[in-house]
PDB file of N, CA, C, O and CB in Angstrom:
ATOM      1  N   UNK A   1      -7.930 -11.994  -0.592  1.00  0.00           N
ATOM      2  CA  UNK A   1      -7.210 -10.736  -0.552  1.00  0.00           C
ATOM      3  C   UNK A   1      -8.007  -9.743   0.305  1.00  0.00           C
ATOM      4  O   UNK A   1      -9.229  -9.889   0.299  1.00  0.00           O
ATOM      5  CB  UNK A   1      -6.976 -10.180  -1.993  1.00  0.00           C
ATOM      6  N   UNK A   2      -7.477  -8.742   1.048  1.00  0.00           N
ATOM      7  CA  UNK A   2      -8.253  -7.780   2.369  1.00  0.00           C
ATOM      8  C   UNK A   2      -7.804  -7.025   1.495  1.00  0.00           C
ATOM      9  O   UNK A   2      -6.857  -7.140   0.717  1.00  0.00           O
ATOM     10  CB  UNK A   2      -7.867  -7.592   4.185  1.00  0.00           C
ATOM     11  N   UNK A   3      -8.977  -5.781   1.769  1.00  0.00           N
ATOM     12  CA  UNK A   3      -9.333  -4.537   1.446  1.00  0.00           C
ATOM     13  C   UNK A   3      -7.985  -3.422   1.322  1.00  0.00           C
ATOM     14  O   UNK A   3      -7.804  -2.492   0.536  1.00  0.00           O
ATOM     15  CB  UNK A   3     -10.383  -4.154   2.537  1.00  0.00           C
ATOM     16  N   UNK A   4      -7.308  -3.847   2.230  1.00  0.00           N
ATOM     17  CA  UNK A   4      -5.406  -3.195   1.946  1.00  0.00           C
ATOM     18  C   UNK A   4      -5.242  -3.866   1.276  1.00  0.00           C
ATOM     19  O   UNK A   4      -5.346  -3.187   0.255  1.00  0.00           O
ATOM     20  CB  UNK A   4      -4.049  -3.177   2.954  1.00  0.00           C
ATOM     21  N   UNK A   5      -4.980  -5.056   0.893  1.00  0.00           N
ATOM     22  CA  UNK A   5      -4.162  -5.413  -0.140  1.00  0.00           C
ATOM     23  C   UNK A   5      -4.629  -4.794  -1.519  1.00  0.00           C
ATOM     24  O   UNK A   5      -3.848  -4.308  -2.337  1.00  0.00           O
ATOM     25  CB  UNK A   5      -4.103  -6.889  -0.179  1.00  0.00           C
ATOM     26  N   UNK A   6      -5.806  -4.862  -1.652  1.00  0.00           N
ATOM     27  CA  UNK A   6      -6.665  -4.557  -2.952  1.00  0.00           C
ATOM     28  C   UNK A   6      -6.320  -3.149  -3.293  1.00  0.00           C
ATOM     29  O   UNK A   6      -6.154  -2.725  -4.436  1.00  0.00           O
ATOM     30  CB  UNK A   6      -8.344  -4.713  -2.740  1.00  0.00           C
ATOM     31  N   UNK A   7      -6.202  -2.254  -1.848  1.00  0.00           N
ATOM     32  CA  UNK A   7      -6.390  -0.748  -2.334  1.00  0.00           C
ATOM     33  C   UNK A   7      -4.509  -0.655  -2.348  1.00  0.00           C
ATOM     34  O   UNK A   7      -3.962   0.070  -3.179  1.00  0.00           O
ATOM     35  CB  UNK A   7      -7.528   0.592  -0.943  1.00  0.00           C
ATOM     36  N   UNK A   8      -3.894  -1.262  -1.597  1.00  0.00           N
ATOM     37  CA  UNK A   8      -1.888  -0.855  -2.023  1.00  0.00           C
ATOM     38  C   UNK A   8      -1.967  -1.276  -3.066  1.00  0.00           C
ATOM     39  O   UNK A   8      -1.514  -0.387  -3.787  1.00  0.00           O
ATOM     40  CB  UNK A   8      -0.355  -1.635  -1.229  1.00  0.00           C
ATOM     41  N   UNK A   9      -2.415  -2.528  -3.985  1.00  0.00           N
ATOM     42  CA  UNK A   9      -2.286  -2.969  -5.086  1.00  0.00           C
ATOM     43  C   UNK A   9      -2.930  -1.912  -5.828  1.00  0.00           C
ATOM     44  O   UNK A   9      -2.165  -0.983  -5.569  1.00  0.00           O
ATOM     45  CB  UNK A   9      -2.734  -4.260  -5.224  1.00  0.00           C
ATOM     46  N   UNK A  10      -3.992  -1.337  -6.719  1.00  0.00           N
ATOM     47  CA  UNK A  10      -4.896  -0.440  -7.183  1.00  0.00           C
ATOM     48  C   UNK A  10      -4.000   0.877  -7.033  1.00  0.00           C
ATOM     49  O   UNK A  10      -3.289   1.054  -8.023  1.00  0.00           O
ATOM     50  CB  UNK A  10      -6.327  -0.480  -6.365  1.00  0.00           C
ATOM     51  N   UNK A  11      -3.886   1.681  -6.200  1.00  0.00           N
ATOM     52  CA  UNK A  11      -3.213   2.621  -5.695  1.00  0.00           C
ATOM     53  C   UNK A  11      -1.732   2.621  -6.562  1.00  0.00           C
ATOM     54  O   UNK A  11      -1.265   3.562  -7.204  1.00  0.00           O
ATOM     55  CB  UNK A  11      -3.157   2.379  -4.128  1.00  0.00           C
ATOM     56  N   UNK A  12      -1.260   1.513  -6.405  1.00  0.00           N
ATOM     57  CA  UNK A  12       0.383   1.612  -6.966  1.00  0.00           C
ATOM     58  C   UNK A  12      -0.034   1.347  -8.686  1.00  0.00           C
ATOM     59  O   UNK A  12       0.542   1.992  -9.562  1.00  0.00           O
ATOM     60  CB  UNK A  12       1.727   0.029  -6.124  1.00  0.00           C
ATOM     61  N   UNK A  13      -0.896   0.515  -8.947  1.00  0.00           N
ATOM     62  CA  UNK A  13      -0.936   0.419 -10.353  1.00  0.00           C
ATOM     63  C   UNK A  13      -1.964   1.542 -10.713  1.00  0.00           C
ATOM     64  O   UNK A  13      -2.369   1.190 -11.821  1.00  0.00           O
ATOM     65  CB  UNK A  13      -1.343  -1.077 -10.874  1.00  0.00           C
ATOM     66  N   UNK A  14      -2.496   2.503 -10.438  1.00  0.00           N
ATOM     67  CA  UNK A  14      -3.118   3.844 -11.160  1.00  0.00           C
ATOM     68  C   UNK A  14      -1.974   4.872 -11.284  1.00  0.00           C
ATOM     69  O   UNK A  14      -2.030   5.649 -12.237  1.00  0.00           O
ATOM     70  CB  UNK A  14      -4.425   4.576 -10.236  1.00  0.00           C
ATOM     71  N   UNK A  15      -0.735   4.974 -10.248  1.00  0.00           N
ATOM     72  CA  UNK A  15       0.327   5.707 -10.473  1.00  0.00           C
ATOM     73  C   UNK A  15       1.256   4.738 -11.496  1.00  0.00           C
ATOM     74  O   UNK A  15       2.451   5.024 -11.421  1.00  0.00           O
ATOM     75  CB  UNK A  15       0.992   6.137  -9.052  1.00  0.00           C
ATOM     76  N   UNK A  16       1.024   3.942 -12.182  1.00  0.00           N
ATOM     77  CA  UNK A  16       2.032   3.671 -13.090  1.00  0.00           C
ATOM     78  C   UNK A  16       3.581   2.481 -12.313  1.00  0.00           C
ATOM     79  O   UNK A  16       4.620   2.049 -12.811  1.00  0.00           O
ATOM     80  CB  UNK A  16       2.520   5.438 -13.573  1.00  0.00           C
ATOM     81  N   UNK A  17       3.051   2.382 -11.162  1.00  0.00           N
ATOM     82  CA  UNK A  17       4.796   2.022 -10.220  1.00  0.00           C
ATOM     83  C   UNK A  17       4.715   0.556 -10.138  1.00  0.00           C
ATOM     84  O   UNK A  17       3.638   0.002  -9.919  1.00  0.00           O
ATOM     85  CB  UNK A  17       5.045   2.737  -8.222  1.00  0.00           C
ATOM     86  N   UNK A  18       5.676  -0.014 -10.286  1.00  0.00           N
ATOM     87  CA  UNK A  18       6.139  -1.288  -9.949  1.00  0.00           C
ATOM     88  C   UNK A  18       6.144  -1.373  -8.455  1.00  0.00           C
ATOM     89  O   UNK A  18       6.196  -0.474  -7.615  1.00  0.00           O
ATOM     90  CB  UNK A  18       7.493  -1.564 -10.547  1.00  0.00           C
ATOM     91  N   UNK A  19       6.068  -2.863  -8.311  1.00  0.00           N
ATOM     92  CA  UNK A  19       6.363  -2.779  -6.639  1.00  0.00           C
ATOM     93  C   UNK A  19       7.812  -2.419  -6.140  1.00  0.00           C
ATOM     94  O   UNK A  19       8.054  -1.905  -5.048  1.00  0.00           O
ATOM     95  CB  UNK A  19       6.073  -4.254  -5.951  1.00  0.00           C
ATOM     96  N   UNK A  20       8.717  -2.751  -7.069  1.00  0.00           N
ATOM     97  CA  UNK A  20      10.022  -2.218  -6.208  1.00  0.00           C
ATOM     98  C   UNK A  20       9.941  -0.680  -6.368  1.00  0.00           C
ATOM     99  O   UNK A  20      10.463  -0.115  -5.406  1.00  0.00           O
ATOM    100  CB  UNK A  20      11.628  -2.827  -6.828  1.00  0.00           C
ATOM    101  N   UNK A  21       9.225   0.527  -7.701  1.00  0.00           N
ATOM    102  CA  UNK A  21       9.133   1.714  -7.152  1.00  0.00           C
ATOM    103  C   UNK A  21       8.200   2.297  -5.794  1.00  0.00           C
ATOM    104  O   UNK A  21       8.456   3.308  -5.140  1.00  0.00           O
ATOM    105  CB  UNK A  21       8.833   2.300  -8.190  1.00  0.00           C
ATOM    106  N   UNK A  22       7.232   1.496  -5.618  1.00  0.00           N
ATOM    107  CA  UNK A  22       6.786   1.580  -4.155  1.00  0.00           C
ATOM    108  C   UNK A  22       7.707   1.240  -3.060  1.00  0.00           C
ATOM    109  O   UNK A  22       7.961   1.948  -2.085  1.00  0.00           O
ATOM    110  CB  UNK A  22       5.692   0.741  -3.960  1.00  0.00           C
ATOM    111  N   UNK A  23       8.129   0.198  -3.305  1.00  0.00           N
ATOM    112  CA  UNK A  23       8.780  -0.374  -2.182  1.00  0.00           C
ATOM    113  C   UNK A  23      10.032   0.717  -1.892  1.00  0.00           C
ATOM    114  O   UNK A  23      10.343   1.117  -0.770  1.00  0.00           O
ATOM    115  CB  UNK A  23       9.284  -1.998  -2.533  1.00  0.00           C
ATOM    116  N   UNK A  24      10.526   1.015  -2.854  1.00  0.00           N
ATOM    117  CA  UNK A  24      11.692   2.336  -2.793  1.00  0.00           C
ATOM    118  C   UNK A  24      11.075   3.620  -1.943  1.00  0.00           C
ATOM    119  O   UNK A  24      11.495   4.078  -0.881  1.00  0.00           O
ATOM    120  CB  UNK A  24      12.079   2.991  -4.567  1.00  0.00           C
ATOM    121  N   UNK A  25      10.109   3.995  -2.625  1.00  0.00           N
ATOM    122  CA  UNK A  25       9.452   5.236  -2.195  1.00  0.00           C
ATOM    123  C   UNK A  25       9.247   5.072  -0.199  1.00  0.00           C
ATOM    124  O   UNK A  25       9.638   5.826   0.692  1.00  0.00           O
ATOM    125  CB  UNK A  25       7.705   5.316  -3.241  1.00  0.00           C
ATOM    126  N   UNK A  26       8.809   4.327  -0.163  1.00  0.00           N
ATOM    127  CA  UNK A  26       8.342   4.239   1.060  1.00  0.00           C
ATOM    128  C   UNK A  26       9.434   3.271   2.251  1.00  0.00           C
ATOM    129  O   UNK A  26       9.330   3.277   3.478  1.00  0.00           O
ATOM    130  CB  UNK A  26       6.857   3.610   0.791  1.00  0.00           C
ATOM    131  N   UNK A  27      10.480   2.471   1.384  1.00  0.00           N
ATOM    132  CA  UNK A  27      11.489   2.211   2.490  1.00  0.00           C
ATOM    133  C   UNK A  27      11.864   0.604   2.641  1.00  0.00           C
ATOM    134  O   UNK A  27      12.562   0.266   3.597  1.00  0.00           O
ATOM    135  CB  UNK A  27      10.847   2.780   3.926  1.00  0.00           C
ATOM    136  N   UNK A  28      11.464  -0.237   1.833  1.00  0.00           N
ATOM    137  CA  UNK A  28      10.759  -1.301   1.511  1.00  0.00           C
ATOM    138  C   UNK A  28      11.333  -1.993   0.404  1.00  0.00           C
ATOM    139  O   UNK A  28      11.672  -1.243  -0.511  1.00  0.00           O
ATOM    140  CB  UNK A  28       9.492  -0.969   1.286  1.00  0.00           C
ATOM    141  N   UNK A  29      11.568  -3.380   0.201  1.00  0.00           N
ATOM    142  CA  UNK A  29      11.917  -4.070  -1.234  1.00  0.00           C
ATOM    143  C   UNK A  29      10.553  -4.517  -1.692  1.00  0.00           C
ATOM    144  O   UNK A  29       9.429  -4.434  -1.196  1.00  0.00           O
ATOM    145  CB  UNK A  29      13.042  -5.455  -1.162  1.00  0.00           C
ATOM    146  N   UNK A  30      11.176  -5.162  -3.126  1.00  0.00           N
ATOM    147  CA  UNK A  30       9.593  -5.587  -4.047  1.00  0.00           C
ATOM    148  C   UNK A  30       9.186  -6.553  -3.204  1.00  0.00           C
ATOM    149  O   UNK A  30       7.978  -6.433  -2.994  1.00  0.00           O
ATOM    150  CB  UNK A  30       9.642  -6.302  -5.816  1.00  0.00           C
ATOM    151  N   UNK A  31       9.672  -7.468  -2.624  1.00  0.00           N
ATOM    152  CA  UNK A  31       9.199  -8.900  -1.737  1.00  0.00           C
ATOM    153  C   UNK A  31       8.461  -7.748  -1.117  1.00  0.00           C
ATOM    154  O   UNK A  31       7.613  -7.303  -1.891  1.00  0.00           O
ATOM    155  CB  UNK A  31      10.442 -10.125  -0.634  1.00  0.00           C
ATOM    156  N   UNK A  32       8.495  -7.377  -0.428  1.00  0.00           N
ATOM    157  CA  UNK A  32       7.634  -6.930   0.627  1.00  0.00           C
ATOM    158  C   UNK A  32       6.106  -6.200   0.294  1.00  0.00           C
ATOM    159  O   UNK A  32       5.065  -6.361   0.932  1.00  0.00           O
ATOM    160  CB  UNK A  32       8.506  -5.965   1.375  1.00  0.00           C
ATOM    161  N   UNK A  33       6.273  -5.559  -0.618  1.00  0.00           N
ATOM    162  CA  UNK A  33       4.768  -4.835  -1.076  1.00  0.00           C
ATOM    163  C   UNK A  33       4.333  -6.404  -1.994  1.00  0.00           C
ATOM    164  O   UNK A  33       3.176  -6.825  -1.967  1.00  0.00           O
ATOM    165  CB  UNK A  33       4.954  -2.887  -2.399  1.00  0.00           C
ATOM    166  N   UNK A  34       4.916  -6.784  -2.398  1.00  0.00           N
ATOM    167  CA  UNK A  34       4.522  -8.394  -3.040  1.00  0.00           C
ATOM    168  C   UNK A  34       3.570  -8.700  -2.028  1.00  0.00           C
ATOM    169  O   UNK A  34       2.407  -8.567  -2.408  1.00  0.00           O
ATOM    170  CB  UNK A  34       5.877  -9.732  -3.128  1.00  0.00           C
ATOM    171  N   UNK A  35       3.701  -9.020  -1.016  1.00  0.00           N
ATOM    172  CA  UNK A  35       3.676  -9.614   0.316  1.00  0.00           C
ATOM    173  C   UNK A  35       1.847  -8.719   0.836  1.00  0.00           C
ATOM    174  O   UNK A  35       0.775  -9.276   1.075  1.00  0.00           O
ATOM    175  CB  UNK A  35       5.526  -9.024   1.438  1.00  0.00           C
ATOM    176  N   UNK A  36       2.146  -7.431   0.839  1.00  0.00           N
ATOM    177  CA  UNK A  36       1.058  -6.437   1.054  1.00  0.00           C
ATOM    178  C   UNK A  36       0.431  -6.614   0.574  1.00  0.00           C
ATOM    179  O   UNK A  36      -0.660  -6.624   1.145  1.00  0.00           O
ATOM    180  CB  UNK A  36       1.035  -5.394   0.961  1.00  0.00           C
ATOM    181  N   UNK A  37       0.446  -6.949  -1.023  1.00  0.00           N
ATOM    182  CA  UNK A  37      -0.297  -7.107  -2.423  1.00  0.00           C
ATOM    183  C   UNK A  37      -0.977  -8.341  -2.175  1.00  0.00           C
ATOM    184  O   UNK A  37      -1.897  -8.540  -2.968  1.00  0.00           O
ATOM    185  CB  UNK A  37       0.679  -7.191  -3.825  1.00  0.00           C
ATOM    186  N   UNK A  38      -0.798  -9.243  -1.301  1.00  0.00           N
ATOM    187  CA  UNK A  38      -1.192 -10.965  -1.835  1.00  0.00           C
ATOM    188  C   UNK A  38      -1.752 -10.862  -0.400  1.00  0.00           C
ATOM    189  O   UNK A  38      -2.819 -11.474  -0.352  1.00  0.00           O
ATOM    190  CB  UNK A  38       0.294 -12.503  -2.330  1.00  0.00           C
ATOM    191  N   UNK A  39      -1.426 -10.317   0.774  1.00  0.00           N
ATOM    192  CA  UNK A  39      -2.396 -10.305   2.032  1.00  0.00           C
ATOM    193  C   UNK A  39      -1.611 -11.249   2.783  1.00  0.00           C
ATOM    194  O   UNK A  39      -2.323 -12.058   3.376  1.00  0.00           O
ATOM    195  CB  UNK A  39      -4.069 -10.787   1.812  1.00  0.00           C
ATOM    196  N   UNK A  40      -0.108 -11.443   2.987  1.00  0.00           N
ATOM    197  CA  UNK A  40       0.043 -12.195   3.562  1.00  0.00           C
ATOM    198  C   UNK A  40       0.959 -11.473   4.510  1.00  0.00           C
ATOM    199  O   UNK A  40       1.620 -12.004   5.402  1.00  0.00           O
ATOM    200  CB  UNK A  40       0.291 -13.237   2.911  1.00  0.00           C
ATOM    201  N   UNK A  41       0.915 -10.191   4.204  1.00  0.00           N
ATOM    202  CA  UNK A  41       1.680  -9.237   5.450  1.00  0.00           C
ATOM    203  C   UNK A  41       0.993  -8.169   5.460  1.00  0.00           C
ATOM    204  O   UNK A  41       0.499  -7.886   4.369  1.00  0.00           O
ATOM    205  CB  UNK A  41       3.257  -8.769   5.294  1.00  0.00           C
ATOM    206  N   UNK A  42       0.743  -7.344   6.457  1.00  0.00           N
ATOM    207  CA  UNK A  42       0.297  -6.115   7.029  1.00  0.00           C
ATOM    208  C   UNK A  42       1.461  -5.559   7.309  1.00  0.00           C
ATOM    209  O   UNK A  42       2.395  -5.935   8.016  1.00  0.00           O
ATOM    210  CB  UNK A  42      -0.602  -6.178   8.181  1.00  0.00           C
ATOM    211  N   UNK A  43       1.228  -4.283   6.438  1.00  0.00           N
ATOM    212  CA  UNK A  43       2.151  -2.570   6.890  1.00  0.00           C
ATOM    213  C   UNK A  43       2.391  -2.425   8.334  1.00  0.00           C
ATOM    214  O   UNK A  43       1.485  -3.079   8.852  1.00  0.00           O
ATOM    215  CB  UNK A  43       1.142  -0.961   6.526  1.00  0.00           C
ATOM    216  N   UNK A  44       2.860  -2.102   8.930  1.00  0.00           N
ATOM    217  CA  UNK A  44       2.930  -1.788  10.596  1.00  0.00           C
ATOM    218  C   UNK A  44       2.064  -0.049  10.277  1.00  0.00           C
ATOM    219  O   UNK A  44       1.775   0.571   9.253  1.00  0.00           O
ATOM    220  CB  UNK A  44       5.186  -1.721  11.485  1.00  0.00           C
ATOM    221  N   UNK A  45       1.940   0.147  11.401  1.00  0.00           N
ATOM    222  CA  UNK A  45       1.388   1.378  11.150  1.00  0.00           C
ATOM    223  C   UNK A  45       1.945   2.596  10.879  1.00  0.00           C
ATOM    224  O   UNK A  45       1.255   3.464  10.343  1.00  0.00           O
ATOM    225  CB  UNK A  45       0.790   1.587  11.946  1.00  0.00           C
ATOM    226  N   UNK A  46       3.345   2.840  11.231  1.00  0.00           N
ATOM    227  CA  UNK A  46       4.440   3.916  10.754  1.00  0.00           C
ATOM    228  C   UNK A  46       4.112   3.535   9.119  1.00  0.00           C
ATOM    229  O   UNK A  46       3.446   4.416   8.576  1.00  0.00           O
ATOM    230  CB  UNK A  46       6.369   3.599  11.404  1.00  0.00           C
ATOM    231  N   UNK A  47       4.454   2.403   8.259  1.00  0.00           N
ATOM    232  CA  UNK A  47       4.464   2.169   7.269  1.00  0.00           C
ATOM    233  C   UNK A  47       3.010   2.501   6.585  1.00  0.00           C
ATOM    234  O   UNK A  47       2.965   2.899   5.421  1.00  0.00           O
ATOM    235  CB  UNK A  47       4.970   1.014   7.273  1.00  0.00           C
ATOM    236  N   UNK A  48       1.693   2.296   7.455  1.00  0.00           N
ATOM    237  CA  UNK A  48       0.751   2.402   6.600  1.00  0.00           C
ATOM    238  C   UNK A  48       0.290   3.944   6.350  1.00  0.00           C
ATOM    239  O   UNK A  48      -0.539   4.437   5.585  1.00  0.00           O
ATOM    240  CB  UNK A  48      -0.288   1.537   7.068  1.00  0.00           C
ATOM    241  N   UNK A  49       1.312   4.583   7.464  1.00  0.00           N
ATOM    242  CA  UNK A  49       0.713   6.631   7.628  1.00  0.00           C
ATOM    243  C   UNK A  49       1.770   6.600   6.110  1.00  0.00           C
ATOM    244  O   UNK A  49       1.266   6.886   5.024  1.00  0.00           O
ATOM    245  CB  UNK A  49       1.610   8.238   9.792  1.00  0.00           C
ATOM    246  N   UNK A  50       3.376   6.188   6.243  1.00  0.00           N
ATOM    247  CA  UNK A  50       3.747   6.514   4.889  1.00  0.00           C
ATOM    248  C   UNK A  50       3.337   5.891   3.699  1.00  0.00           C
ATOM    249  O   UNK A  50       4.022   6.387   2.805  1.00  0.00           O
ATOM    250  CB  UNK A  50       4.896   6.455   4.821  1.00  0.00           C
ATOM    251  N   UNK A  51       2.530   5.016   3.212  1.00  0.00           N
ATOM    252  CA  UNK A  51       1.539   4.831   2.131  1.00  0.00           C
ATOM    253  C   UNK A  51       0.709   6.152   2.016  1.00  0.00           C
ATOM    254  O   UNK A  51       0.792   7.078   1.209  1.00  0.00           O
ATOM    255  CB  UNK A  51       0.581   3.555   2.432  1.00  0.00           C
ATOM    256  N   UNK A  52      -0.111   5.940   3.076  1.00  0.00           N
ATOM    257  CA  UNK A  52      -0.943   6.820   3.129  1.00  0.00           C
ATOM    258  C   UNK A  52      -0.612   8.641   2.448  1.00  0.00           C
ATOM    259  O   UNK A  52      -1.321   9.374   1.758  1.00  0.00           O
ATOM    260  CB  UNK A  52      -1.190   6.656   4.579  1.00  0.00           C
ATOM    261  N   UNK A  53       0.602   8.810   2.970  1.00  0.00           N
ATOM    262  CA  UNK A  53       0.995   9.906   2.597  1.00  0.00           C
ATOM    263  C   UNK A  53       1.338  10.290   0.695  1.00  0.00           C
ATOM    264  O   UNK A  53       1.011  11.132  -0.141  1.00  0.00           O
ATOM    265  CB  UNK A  53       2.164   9.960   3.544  1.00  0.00           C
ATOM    266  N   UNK A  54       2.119   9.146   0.786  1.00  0.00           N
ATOM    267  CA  UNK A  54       2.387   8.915  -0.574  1.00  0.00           C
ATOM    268  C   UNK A  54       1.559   8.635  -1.653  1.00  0.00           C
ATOM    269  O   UNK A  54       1.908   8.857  -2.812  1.00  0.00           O
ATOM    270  CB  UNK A  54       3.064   8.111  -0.608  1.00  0.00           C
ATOM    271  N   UNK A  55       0.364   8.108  -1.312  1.00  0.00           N
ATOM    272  CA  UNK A  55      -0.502   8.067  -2.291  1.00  0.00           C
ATOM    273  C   UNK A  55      -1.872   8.835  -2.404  1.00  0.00           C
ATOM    274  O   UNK A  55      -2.731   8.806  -3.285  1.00  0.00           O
ATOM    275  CB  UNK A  55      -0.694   6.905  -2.366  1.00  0.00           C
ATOM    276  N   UNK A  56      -1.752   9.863  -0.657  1.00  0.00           N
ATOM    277  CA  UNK A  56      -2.369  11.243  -0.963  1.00  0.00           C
ATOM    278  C   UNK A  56      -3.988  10.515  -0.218  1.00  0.00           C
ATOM    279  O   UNK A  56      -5.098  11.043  -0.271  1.00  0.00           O
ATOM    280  CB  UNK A  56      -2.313  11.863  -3.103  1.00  0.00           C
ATOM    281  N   UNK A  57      -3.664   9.327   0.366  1.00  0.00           N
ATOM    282  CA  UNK A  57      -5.105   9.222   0.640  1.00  0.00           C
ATOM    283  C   UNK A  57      -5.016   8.469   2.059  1.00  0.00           C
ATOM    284  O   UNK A  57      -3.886   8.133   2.414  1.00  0.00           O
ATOM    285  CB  UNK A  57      -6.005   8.365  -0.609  1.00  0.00           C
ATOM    286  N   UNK A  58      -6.354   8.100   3.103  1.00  0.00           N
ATOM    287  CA  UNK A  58      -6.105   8.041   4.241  1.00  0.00           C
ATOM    288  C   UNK A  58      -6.005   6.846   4.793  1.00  0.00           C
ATOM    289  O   UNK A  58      -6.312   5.832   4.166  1.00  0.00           O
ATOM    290  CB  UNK A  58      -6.792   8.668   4.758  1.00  0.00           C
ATOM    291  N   UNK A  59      -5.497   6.815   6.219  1.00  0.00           N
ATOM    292  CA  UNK A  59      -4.851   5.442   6.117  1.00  0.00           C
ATOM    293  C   UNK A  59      -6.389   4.565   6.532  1.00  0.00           C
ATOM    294  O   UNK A  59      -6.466   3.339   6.606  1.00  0.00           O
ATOM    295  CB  UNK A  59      -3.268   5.201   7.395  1.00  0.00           C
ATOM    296  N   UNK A  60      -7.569   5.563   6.774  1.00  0.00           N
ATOM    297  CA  UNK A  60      -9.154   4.784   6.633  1.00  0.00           C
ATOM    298  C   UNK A  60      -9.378   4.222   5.695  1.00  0.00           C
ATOM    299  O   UNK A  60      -9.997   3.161   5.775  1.00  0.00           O
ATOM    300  CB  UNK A  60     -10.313   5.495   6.642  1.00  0.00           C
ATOM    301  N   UNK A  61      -9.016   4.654   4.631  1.00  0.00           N
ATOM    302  CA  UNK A  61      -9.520   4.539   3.312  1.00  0.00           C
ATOM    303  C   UNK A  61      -8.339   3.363   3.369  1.00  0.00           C
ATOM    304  O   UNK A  61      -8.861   2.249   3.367  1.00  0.00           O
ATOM    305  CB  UNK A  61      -9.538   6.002   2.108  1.00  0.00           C
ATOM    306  N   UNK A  62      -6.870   3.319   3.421  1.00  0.00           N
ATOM    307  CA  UNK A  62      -6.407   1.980   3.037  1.00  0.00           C
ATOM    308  C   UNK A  62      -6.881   0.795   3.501  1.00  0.00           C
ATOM    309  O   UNK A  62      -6.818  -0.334   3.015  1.00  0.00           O
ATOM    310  CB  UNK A  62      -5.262   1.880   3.258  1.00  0.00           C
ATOM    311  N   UNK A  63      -7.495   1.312   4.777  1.00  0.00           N
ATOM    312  CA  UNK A  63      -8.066   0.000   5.459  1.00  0.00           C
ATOM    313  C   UNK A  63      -9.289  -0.420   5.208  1.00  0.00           C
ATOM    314  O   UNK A  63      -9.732  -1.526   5.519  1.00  0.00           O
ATOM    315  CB  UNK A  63      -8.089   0.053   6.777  1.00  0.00           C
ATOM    316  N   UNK A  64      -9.815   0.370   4.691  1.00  0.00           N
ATOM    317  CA  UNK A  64     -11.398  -0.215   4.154  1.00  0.00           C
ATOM    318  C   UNK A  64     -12.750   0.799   5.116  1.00  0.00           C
ATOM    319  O   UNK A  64     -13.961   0.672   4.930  1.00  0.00           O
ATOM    320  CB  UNK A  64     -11.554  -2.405   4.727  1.00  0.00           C
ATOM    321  N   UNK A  65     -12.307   1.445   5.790  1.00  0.00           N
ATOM    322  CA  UNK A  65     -12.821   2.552   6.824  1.00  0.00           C
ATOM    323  C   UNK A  65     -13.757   3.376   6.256  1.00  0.00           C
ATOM    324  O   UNK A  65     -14.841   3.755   6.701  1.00  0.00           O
ATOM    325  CB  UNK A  65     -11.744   3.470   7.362  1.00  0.00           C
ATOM    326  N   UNK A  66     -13.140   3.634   5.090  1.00  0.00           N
ATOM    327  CA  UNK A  66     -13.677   5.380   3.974  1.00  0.00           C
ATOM    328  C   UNK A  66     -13.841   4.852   2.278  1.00  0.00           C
ATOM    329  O   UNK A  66     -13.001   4.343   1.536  1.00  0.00           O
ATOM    330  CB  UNK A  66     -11.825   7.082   3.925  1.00  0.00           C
ATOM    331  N   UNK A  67     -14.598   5.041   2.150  1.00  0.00           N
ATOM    332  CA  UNK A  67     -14.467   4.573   0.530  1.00  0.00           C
ATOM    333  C   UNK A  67     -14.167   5.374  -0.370  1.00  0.00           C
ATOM    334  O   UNK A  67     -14.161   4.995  -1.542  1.00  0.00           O
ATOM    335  CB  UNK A  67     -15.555   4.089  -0.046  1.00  0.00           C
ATOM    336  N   UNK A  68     -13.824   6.763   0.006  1.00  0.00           N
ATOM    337  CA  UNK A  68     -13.362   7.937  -0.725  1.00  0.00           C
ATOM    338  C   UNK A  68     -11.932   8.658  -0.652  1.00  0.00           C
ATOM    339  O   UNK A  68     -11.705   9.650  -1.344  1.00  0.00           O
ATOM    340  CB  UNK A  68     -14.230   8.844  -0.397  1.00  0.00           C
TER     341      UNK A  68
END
């Protein structure tokens, strides 16, 4: 599992959300953050600024860049 997957996974389960409420929020079905979650797909980058936004933190930090 890569450092995105670990932190979209972590991130969605400290807010309480299922993957299909992520996947809603941001534009997306549950397959797909499934997918984010297990490392077998990467966000495009439009998608990783709206994570980023949505969960208030940077898209360094989703990537493993920032540890804060």
């Amino acid at each position: 599992m890569t450092i995105l997957a670990e932190r979209i996974k972590y991130l969605r389960e400290e807010k309480g959300l299922t993957q299909s409420d992520l996947g809603e929020a941001v534009g997306y079905d549950q397959s797909r953050v499934a997918k984010w979650e297990s490392g077998k797909l990467e966000p495009n980058a439009e998608t990783l600024k709206k994570l980023a936004v949505f969960f208030g933190v940077t898209s360094d930090y989703l990537i493993g860049l920032e540890d804060d």
